[in-house]
C-alpha positions as CSV (number, residue, x, y, z in Angstrom):
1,X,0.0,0.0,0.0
2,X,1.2,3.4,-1.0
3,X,0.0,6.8,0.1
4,X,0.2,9.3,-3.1
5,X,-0.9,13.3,-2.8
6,X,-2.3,15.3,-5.1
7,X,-5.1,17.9,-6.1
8,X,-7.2,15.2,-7.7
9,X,-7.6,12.2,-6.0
10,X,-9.0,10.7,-9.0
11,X,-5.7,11.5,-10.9
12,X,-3.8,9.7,-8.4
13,X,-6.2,6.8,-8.2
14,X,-5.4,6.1,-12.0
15,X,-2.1,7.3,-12.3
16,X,-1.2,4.5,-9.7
17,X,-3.7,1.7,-11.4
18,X,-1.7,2.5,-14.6
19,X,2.0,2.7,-12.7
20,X,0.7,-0.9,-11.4
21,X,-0.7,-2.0,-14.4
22,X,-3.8,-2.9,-12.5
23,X,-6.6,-5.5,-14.0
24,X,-8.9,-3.6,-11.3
25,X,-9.7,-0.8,-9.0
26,X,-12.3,-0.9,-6.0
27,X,-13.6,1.9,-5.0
28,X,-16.6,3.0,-2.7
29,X,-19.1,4.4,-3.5
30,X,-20.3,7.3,-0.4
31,X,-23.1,8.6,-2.4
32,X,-27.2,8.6,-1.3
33,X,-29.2,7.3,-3.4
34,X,-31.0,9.9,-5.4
35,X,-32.4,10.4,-9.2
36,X,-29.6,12.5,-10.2
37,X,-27.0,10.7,-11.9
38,X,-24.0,12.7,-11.6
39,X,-24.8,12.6,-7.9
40,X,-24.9,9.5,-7.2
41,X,-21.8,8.2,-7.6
42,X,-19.7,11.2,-6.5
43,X,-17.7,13.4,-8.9
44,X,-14.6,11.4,-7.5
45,X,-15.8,8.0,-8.8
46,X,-17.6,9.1,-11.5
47,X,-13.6,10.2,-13.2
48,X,-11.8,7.4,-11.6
49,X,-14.6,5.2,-13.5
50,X,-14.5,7.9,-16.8
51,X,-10.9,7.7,-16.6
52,X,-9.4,4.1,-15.6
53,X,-6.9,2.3,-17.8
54,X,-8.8,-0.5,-16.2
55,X,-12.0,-2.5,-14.9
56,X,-13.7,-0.7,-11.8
57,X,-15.9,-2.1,-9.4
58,X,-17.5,0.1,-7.3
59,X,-19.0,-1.0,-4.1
60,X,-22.0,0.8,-2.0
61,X,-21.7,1.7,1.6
62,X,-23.6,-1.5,2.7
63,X,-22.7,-3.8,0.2
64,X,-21.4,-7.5,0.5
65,X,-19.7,-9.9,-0.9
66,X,-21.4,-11.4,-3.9
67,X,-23.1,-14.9,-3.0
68,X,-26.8,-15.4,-4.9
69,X,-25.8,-14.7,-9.1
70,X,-23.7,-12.3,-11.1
71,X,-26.4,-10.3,-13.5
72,X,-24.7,-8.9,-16.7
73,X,-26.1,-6.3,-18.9
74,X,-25.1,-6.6,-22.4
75,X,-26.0,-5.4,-25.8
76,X,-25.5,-7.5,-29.1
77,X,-22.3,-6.4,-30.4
78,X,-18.9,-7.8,-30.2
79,X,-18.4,-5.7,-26.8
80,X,-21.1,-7.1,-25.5
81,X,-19.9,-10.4,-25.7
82,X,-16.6,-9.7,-24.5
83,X,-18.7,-8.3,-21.9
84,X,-20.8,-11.1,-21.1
85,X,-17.3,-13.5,-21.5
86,X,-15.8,-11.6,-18.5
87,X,-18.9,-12.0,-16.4
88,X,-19.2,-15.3,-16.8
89,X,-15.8,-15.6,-16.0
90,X,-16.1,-13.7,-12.9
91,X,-19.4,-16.3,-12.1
92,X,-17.5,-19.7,-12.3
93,X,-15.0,-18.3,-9.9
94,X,-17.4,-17.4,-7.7
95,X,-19.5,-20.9,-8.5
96,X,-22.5,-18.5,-9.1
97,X,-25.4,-18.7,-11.9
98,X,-25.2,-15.8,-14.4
99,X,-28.5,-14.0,-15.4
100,X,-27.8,-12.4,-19.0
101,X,-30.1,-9.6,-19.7
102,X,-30.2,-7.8,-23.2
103,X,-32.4,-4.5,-22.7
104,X,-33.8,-2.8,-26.3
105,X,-36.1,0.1,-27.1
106,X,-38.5,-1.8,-29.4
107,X,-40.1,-5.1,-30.1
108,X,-38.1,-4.7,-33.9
109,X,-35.0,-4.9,-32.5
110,X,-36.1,-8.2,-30.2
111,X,-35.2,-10.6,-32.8
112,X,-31.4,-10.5,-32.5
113,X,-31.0,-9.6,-28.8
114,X,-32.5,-13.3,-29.0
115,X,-29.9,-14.8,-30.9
116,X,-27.2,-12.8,-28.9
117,X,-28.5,-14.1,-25.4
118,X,-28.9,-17.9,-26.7
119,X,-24.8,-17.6,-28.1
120,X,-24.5,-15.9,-24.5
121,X,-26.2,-18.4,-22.5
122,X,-24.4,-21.0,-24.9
123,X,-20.7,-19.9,-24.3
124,X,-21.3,-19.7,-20.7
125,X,-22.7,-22.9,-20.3
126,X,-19.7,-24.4,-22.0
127,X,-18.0,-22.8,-19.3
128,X,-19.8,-25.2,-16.7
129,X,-21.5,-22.1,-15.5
130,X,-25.5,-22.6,-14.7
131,X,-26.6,-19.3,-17.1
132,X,-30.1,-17.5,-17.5
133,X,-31.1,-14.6,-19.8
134,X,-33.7,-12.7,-21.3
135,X,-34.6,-9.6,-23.5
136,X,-36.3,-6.7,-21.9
137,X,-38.2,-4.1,-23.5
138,X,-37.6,-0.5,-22.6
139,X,-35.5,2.2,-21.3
140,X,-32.6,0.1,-20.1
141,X,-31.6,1.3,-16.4
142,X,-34.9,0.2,-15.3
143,X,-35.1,-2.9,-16.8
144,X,-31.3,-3.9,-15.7
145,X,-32.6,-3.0,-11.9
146,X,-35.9,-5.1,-12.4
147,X,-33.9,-8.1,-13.8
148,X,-31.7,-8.1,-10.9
149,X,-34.3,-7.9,-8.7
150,X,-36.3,-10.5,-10.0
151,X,-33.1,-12.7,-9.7
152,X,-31.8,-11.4,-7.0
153,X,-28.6,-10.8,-7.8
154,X,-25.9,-9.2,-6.0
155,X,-23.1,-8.1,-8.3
156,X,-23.9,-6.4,-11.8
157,X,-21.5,-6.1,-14.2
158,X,-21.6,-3.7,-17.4
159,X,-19.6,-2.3,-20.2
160,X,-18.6,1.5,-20.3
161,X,-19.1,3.4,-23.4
162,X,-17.0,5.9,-23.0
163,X,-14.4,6.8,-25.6
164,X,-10.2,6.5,-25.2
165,X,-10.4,9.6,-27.6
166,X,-11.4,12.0,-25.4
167,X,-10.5,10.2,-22.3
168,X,-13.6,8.4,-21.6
169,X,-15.0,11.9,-20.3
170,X,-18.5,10.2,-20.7
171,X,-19.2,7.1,-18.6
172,X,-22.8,6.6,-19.8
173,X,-26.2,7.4,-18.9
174,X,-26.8,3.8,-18.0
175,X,-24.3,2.8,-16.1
176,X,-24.0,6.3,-14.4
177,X,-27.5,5.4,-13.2
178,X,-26.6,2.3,-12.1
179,X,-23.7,2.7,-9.9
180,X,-25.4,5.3,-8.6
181,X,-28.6,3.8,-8.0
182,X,-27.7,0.0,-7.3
183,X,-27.5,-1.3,-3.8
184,X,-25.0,-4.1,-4.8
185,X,-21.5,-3.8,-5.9
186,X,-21.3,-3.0,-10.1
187,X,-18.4,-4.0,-12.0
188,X,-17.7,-1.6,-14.9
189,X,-15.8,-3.1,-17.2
190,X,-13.7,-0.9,-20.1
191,X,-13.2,-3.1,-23.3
């Protein structure tokens, strides 16, 4: 353990990760719960998550270790499935079921979130690991928190979107929504 000083704590939170070469960084989340995103997580961890040269989990005051089932939110694309890959990575370490959950805006665009969660459930079942999933319909925060719920899972995991170009300034309006909202730890992964 090494104690670094600086103006930005974030800065040094990454600039260490990356002197490290870190696979991950915790970090906790001190927030309350409220609607408003950039709130919610704290400008601190919102730029250590816009900003990490690495995966970030970020924890809740009163979270726990993960023991019931890893839930993954994923799109169809190949970052999705790199996505999902690492989750279900993460869930036959643990020995924990993996719930796959593919959120869209309209019934049009059901049809190959289908195909995407079958390969999903597919590939993680070769794995050994006991997989779920589904396609939700509608805005895609909500429907990631009422998957969980109804599956009760304790660790979510989900992709970042923002962009190396401009130094990931944007996390994302979903996931800023759900690290801020979520009562469980939620991994954030960069691919």
């Amino acid at each position: 353990m090494r104690l670094r000083r600086g103006e930005e704590p974030y800065q040094e939170i990454v600039a260490e990760a990356k002197a490290l070469s870190s696979d991950m960084i915790i970090i906790r989340r001190r927030g309350k719960r409220s609607f408003l995103a950039n709130l919610l997580v704290g400008e601190m961890v919102s730029k250590v998550v816009a900003h990490a040269p690495c995966h970030v989990l970020i924890v809740p005051r009163q979270a726990h270790m993960w023991q019931k089932r890893v839930l993954v939110a994923a799109e169809a694309t190949a970052q999705g499935q790199q996505i999902v890959a690492i989750a279900a990575a993460v869930a036959a370490q643990c020995a924990l079921p993996l719930q796959v959950v593919c959120v869209v805006a309209a019934q049009t665009m059901r049809a190959q979130a289908d195909v995407f969660v079958t390969e999903m459930l597919k590939r993680a079942q070769a794995q050994g690991v006991v997989a779920h999933g589904e396609v939700r319909i509608g805005k895609p925060y909500a429907e990631i928190f009422a998957a969980a719920e109804a599956c009760q899972a304790d660790l979510m995991v989900m992709g970042s979107r923002g962009e190396a170009s401009i130094g990931r300034a944007l996390i994302g309006g979903v996931a800023q929504k759900v690290m801020g909202l979520s009562d469980v730890p939620v991994m954030v992964l960069h691919i």
